[in-house]
C-alpha positions in Angstrom: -26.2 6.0 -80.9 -29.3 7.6 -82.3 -29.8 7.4 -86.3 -30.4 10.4 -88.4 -32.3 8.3 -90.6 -36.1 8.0 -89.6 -38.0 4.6 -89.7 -40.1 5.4 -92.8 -36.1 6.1 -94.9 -34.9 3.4 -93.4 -37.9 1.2 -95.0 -37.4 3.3 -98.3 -33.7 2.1 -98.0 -34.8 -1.4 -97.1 -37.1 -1.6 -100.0 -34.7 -0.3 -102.7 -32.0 -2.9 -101.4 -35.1 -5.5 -102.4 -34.6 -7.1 -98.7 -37.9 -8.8 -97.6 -37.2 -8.7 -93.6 -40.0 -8.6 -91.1 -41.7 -5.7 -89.0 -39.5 -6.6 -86.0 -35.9 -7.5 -88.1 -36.2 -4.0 -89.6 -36.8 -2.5 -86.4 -33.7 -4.0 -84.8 -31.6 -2.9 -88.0 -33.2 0.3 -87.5 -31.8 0.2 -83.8 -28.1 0.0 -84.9 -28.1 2.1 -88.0 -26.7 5.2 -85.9 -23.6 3.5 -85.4 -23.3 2.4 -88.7 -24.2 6.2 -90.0 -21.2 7.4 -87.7 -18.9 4.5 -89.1 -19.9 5.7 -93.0 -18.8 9.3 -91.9 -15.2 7.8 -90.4 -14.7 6.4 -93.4 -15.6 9.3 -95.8 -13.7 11.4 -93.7 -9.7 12.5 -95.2 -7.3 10.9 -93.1 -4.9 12.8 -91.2 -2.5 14.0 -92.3 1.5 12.7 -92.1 2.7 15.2 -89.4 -0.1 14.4 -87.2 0.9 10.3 -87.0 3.2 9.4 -84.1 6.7 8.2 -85.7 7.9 4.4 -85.4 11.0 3.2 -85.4 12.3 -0.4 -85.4 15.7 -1.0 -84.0 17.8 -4.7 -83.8 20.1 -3.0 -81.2 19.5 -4.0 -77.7 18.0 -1.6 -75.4 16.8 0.9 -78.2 
């Protein structure tokens, strides 16, 4: 998944975090960092609401 962010915020982002990581670590970060963009906006996002969650039951009975 392609990032938003472009290398030169991602090494602004890098830098403010004070990680010291080398031309090639930051580049493979940089690599993943779409997916974890998309997992940020999962998280951010509201959950659904009640009515749209399948309902569960639990029965003891046999055969239910």
């Amino acid at each position: 998944m392609p990032s938003e962010t472009t290398q030169a915020e991602f090494d602004a982002l890098v830098a403010r975090a004070g990680l010291t990581l080398t031309p090639a670590q930051k580049a493979g970060i940089h690599a993943a960092w779409g997916g974890i963009e998309a997992m940020q906006r999962l998280v951010r996002s509201p959950a659904p609401a009640a009515e749209a969650e399948p309902a569960t039951t639990f029965s003891t009975e046999p055969g239910r």
